[in-house]
C-alpha positions in Angstrom: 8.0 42.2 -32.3 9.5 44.9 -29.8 11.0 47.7 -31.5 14.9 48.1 -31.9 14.7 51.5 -29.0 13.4 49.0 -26.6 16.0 46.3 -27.5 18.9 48.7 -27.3 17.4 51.2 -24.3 17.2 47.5 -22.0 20.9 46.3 -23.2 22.1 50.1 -22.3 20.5 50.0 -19.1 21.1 46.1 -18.1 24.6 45.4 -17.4 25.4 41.8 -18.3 27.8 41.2 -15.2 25.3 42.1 -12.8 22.5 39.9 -14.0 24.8 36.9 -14.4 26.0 37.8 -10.6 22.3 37.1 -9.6 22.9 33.7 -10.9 26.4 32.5 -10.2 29.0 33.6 -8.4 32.3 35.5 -10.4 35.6 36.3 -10.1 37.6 38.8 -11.3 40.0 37.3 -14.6 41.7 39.8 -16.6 39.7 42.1 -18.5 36.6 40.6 -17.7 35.1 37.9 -15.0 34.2 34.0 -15.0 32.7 31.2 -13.3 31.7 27.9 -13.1 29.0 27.7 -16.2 25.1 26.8 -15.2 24.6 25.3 -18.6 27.0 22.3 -17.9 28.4 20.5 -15.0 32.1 21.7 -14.5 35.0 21.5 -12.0 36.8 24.7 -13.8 35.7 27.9 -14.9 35.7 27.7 -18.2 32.0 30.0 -18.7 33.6 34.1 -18.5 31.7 37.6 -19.2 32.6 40.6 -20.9 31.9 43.7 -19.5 32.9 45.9 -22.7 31.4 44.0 -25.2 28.2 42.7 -22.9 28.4 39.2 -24.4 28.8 35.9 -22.4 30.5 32.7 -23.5 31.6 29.3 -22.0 34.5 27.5 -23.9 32.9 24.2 -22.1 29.6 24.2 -23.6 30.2 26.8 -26.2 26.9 28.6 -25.0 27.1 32.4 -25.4 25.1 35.9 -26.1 24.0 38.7 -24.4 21.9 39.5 -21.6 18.3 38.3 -23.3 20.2 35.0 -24.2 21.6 34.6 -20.7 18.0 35.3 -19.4 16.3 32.9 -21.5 19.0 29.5 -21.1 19.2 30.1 -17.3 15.3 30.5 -17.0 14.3 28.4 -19.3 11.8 31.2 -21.2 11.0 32.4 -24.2 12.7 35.0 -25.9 9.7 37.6 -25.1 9.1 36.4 -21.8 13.1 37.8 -21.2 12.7 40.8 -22.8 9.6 41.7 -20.5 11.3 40.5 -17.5 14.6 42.9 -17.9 12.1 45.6 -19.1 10.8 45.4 -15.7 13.9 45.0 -14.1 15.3 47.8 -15.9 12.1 50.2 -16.0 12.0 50.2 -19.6 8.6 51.1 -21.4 8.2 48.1 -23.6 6.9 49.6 -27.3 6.0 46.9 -29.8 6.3 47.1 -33.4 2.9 45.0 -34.2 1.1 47.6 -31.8 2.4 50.3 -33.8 1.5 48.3 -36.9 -2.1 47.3 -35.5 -3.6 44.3 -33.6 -3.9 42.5 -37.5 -0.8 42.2 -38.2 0.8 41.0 -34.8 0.8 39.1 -32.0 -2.1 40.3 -29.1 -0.1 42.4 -26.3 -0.1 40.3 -22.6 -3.9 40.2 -21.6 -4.6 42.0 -18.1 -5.0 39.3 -15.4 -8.3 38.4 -14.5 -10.1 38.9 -11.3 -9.7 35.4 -10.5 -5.9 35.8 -10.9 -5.7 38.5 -8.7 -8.2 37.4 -5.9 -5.5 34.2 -5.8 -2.6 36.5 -5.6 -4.0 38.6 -3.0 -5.3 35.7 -0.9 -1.5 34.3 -1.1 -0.2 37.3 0.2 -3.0 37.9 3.3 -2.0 33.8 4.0 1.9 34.2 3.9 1.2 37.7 6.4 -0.6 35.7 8.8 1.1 32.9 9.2 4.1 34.8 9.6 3.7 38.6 10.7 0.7 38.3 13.8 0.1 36.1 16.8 -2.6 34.4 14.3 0.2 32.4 13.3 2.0 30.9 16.4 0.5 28.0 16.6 1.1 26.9 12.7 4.8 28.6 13.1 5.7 26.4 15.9 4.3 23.0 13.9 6.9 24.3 11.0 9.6 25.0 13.1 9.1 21.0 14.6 9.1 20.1 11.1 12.8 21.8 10.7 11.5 24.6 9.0 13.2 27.9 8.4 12.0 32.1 8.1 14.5 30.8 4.8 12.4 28.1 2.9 8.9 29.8 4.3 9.5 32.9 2.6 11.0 31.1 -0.8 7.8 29.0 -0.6 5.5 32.2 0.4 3.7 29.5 3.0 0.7 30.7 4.5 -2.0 30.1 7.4 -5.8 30.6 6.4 -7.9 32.1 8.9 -10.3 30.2 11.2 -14.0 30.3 10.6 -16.3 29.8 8.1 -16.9 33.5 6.3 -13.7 35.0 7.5 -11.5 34.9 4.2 -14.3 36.4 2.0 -15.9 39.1 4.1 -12.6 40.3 4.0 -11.8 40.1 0.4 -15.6 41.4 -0.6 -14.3 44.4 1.3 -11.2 44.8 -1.0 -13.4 44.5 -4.0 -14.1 41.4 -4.8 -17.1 39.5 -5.7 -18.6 36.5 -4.5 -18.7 35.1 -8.1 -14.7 35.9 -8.6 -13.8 34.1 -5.2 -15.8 31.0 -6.5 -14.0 31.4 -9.9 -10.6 31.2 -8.0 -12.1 28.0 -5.8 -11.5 30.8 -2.6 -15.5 29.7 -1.7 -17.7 26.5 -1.9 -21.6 27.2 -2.7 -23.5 26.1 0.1 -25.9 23.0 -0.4 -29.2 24.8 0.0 -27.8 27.0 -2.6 -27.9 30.4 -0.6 -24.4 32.0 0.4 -20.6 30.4 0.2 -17.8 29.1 3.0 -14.7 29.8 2.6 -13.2 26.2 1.0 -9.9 27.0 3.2 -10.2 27.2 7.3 -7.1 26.9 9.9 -4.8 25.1 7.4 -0.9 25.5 6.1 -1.4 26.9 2.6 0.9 26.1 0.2 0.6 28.5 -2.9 0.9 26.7 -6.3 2.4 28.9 -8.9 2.8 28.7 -12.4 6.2 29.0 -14.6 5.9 33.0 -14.7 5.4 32.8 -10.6 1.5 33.5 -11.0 -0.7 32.1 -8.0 -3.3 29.7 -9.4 -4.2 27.6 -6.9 -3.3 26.4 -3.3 -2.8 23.2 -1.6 -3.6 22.9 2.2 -2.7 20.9 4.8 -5.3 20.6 8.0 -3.9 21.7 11.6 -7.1 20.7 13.7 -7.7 18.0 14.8 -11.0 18.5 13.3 -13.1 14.9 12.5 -13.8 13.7 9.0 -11.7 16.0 7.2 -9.1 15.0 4.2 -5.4 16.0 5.5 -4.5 17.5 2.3 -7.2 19.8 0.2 -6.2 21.4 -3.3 -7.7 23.9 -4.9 -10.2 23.0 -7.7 -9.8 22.0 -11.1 -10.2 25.2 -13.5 -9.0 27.3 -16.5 -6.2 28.3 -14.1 -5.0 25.2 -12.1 -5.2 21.5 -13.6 -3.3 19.0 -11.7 -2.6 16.7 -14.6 -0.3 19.9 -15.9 1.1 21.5 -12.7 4.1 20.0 -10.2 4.7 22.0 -7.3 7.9 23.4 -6.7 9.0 23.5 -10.2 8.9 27.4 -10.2 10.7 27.8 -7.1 13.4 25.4 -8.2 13.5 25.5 -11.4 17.0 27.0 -12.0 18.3 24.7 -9.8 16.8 21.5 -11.9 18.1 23.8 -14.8 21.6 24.3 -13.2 22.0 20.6 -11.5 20.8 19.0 -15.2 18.5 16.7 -13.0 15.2 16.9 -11.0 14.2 15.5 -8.1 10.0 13.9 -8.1 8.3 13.5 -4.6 5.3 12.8 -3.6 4.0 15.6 -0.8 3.9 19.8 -0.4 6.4 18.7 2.8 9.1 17.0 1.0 10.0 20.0 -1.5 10.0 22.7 1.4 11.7 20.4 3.7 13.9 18.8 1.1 15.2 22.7 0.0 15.6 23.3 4.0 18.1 21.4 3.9 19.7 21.9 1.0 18.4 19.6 -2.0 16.8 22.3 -4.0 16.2 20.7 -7.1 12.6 18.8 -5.7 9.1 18.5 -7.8 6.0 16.5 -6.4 3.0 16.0 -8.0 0.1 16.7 -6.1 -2.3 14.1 -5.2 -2.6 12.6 -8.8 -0.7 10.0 -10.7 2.3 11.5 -12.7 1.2 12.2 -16.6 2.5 12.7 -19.5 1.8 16.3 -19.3 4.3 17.0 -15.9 7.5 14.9 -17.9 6.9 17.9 -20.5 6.7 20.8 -17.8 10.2 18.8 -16.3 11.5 18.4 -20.2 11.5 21.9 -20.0 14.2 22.3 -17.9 15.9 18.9 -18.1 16.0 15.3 -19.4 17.1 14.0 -16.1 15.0 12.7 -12.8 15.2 11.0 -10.0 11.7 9.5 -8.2 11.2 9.2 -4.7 8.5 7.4 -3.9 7.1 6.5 -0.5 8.1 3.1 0.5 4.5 1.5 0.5 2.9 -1.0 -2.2 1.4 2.6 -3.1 4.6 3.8 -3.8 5.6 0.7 -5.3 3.1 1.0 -8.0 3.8 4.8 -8.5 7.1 4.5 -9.7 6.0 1.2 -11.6 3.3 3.0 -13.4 6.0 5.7 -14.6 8.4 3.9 -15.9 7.1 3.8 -19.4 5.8 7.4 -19.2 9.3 8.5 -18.8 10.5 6.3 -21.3 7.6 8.0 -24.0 8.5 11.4 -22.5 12.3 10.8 -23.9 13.6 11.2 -20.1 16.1 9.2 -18.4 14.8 8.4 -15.0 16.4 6.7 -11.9 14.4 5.6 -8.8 15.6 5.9 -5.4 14.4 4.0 -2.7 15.7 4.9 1.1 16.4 3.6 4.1 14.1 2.5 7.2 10.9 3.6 5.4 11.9 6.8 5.6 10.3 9.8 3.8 12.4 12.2 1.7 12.1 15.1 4.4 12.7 12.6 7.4 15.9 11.3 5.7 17.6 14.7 5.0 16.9 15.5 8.4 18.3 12.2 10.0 21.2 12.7 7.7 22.0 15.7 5.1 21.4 16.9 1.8 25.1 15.5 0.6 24.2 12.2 1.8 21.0 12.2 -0.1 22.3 13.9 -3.5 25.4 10.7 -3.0 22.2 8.6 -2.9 20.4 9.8 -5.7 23.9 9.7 -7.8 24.0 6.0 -7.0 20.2 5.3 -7.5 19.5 2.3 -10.5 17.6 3.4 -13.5 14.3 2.6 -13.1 13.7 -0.2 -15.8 17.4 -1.9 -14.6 15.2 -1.8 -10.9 12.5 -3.4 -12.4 14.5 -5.9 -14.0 16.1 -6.9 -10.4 12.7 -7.1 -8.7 11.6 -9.7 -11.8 14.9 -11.4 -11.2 14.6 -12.0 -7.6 11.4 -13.7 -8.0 13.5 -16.5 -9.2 12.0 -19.2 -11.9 8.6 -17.7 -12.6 5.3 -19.3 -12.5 3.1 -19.6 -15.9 1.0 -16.8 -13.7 3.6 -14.4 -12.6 5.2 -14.4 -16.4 1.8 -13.6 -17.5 1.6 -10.8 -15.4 4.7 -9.4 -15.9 4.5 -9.9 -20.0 0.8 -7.5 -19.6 2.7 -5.4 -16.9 5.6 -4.4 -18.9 3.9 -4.3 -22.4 3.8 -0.4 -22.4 7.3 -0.2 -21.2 8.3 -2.4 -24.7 6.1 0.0 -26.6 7.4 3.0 -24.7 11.3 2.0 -25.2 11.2 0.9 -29.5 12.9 4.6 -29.9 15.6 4.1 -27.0 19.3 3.8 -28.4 19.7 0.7 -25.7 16.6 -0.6 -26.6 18.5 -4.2 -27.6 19.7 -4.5 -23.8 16.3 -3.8 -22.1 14.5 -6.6 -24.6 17.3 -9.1 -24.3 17.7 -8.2 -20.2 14.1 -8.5 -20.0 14.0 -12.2 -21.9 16.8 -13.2 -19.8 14.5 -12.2 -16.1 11.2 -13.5 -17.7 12.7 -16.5 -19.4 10.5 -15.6 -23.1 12.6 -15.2 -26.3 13.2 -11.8 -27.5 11.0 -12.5 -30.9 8.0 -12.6 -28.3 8.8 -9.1 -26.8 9.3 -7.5 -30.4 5.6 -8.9 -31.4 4.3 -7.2 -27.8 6.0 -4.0 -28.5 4.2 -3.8 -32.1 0.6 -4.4 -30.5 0.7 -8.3 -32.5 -0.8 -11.8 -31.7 1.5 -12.2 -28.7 0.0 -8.8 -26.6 -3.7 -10.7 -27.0 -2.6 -14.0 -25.4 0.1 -12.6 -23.1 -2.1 -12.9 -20.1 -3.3 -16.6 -20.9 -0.7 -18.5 -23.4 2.5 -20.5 -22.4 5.8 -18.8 -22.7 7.2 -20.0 -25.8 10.7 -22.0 -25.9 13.5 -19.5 -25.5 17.0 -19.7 -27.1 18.6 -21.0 -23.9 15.8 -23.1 -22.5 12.5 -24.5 -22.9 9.7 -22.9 -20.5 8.2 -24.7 -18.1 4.7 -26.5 -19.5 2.0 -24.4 -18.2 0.2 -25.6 -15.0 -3.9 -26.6 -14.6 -5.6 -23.0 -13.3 -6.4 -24.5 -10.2 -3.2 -26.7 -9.6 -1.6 -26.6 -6.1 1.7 -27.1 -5.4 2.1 -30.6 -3.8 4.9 -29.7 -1.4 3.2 -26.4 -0.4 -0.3 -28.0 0.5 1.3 -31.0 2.1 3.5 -28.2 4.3 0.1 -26.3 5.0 -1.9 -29.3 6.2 1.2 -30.6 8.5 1.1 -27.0 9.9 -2.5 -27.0 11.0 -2.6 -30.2 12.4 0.5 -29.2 14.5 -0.4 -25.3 15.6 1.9 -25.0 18.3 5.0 -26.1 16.6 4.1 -23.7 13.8 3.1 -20.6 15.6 6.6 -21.2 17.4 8.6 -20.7 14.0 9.5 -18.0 12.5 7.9 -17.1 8.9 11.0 -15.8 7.3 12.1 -19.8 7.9 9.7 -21.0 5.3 8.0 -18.0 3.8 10.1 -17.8 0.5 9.8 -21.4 0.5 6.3 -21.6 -0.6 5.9 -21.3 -4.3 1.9 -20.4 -4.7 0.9 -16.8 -4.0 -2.7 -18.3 -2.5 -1.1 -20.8 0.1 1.5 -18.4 1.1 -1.1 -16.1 2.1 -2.8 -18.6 4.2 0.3 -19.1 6.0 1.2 -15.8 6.7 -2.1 -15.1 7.8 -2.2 -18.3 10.3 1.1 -17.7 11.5 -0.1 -14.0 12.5 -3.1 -15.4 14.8 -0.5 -15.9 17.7 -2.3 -19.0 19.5 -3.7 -21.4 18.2 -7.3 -20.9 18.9 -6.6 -17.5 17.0 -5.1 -20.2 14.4 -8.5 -22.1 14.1 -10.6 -19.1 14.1 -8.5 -18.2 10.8 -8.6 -21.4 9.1 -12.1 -21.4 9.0 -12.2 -18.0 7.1 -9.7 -19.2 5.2 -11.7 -22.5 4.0 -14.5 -20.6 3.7 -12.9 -18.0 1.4 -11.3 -20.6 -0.7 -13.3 -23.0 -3.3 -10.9 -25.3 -4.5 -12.2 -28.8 -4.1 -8.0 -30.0 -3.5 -7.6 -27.6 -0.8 -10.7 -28.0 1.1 -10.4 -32.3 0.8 -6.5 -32.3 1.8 -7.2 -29.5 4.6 -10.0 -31.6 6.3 -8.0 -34.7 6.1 -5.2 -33.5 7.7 -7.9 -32.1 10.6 -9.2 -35.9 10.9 -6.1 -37.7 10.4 -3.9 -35.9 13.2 -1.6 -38.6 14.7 1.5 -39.3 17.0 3.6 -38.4 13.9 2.5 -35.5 12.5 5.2 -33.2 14.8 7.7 -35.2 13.0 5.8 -35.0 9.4 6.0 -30.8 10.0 9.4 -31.1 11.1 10.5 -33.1 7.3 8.3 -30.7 5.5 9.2 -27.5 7.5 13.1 -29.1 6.3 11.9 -29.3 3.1 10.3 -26.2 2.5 13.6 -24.6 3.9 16.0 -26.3 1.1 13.4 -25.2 -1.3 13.6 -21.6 -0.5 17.5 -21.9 -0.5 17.3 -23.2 -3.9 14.8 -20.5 -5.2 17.4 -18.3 -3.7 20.4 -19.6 -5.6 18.3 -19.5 -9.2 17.2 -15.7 -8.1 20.7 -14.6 -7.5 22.5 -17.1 -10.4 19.9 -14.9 -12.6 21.1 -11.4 -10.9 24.1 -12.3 -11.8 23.6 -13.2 -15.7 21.9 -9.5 -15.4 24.3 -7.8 -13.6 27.0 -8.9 -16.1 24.6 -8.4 -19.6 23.8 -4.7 -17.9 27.8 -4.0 -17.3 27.6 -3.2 -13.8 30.8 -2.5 -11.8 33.1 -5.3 -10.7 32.1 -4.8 -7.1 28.4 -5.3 -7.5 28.9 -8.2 -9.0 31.9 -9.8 -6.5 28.8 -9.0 -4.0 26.2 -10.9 -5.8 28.5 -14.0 -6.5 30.0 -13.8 -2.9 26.1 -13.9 -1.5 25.5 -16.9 -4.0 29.0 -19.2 -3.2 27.4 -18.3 0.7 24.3 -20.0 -0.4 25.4 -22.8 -1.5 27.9 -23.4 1.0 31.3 -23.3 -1.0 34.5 -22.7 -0.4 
């Protein structure tokens, strides 16, 4: 406990106007001032501060309190975590009641940092000075300034340079002090092999300083500027008792009164995005760095709010990251959207190419991510005994995950509706029962609107997409000269879709030959290799007219797949409640497909 003398001397000293000022603008009104409230999104002032009394209050929210309440709700910290910050703001002498007391009967006082701490905080500092103060620097300045980087976002980010050479860092810091054994502690040094001496772990690369909630260095990430061979692009610092990846998101101390303010948070995926991203004017951006998201960075982000938006690189790695978190926001209790943007364009690229208004308008308009995830299942169209299979083991966390959501009834009935299962079935896979076991292997059972489709022999092939396949190898030149987005969409196996898209890609049709042979080899279903070899035998005068019926077919197949996929968009857009104009678009782009009036 501090005593009441430090309470009161810090409250004399700290005048509440000014500390808000730090935060938010104010205007003069009346007696006192106000301003738009950061505890709550507002068009009109309605959050105002005394100057007599020293309190706050906003008649929006109904937040209020004096300057250690302000401190804490706009930070995000703890009640003694405020008082020592205004202490030092103030140059109060903090005396505590438990030290008075004696170390029993109390909490311990703040421990000293360690040597570690400080060898990382003085490393930051000697970085940030070189990359920015001496000639050292020019080259990595001029790659920031190409990037669009600013003296604004590389002094809010306190970017660095480390030095060239192997020994250079830590000759230097053994001359300030420090051990060999605390620069290894703070991952400033590698061991060598042979076990004699260290190298410094950090040589001619951007540092990026990764700080803690209380704005503590414990750790670094680094991105190369050689062109030197066989070495990663990124490097982080090493796992210790200071830095763990699985807990820490970069950026989050730098921005976190803006995620507070905003009531949202923005989750990249690279060091770059977040500087470049707050460049420009989106400074509400986390990234994880280099590891998978966990459930331990949604309860850093909880911290500050229940609201995030992922952006994701546009890959299939991407893909599968902002899959993969769907049900970890969901257990987290966070309500997350996923925005996905233009051109295969990176977060940094696209704020660059167009502004930080155009991408907050973006991010304001992205889907939540399970509605996303229900569209991809939906445009698949009438799934395969396989694909429902995988989808029913993909999405069995996300059930599990979303039992405690107050829309839970809309995800499970959406979700029957795209995977064409009855809701019962999702209920027994959320509760870990007999349907989770055979999810991967058993039928769909008959739903309330129609009966699934009886499940097909493992090794069945589609008759219309072998027969298509065999006419287009007999024919090569008639193939290679159409184009796959004709007929890709019409093939209904994964396997023989493959083959085509890898044939078609040969671009002659030795190239074609050369292919098929790999293919046959690589495939060991007795159908496919009999039906492939007879078509090879039995080329005749006919078969450019055979590929030209099937290619015909093929075609009105993948129309049709294309009118269930967006006949079941539509069922989903309506159960969801979407607006009125996405779904006039979606029935618009179906009456197109099927050529009506």
């Amino acid at each position: 406990m501090f005593s009441d003398n430090t309470l009161e001397e810090i409250r004399a000293r700290m005048n509440i106007v000014d500390l808000v000022g730090e935060y938010l603008p104010l205007k003069k009104s009346g007696t006192g001032f106000s301003g738009l409230c950061p505890f709550h999104k507002e068009k009109t002032p309605s959050f105002h501060v005394h100057p007599v009394k020293q309190v706050f209050h906003c008649f929006g929210c109904h937040k209020g309190g004096n300057v250690f309440t302000f401190l804490r709700l706009v930070e995000g910290i703890s009640f003694p975590e405020a008082v020592r910050k205004l202490a030092d703001k103030t140059g109060v002498r903090i005396e505590e009641e438990a030290q008075r007391r004696g170390p029993r009967n109390g909490p311990k006082a703040p421990t000293e940092p360690t040597r570690a701490q400080k060898a990382l905080e003085w490393a930051a500092k000697y970085f940030h000075y070189l990359l920015t103060e001496v000639d050292t620097g020019k080259n990595a300045r001029a790659y920031l300034i190409e990037r669009g980087l600013t003296e604004h976002s590389i002094n809010k980010f306190k970017l660095g340079l480390a030095p060239a050479g192997w020994h250079t860092l830590s000759e230097l810091m053994q001359k300030r002090g420090f051990s060999m054994s605390e620069l290894e502690q703070a991952g400033l040094v590698i061991p060598k092999s042979s076990g004699k001496g260290y190298y410094d772990r950090f040589r001619e690369r951007l540092m990026f300083p990764i700080r803690d909630p209380k704005g503590h260095t414990i750790g670094f990430g680094a991105r190369i500027l050689t062109t030197e061979k066989d070495q990663p692009k990124y490097l982080n610092s090493p796992e210790s008792t200071l830095f763990n990846k699985r807990l820490q998101l970069y950026g989050l101390y730098e921005n976190q009164r803006e995620i507070r303010l905003r009531g949202e948070a923005i989750l990249v995926e690279g060091y770059m995005d977040v500087v470049g991203l707050f460049e420009k004017g989106v400074t509400n951006a986390v990234a994880t760095m280099g590891t998978a998201l966990t459930e331990e960075h949604c309860r850093s982000l909880r911290a500050h709010t229940k609201k995030v938006v992922t952006v994701f690189d546009p890959d299939a790695a991407g893909k599968d990251a902002w899959h993969r978190s769907v049900d970890i926001f969901m257990r987290a209790g966070m309500f997350a959207k996923d925005l996905e943007l233009p051109d295969g364009l990176d977060p940094d690229e696209f704020v660059q190419q167009y502004s930080a208004e155009e991408f907050y308008k973006r991010c304001e308009a992205a889907p939540r991510q399970v509605t996303k995830l229900l569209r991809e299942i939906a445009t698949q169209g009438a799934l395969s005994e396989e694909q429902r299979a995988h989808w029913l083991e993909r999405l069995t966390p996300v059930l599990i995950a979303s039992r405690r959501l107050p829309d839970r009834a809309l995800i499970w009935d959406s979700l029957a509706l795209v995977l064409n299962v009855s809701v019962e079935m999702l209920k027994e896979l959320s509760q870990g029962g007999p349907a989770q076991r055979t999810a991967a292997t058993a039928p769909s059972p008959q739903t309330q609107r129609r009966p699934a489709p009886p499940p097909a022999p493992k090794h069945a092939l589609d008759a219309l997409d072998l027969q298509f396949f065999c006419a287009a190898v007999s024919v090569p030149e008639l193939f290679l000269k159409t184009e796959a987005a004709e007929w890709l969409e019409g093939i209904r196996g994964e396997a023989i879709r493959t083959y085509l898209s890898e044939l078609h890609q040969s671009g002659d049709p030795a190239g074609l030959q050369s292919k098929l042979l790999v293919i046959q080899t690589r495939d060991s279903s007795t159908e496919f290799q009999e039906e492939v070899a007879k078509a090879l035998l039995l080329e005749s005068k006919d078969s450019a007219a055979v590929f030209g019926t099937l290619l015909r077919r093929v075609q009105d197949r993948k129309r049709e797949f294309q009118i269930r996929a967006l006949s079941k968009q539509v069922r989903l857009s309506q159960r969801l409640g979407e607006n009125d104009q996405a779904q006039l678009q979606l029935l618009e782009k179906l009456k197109n497909l099927r050529g009506g009036p």
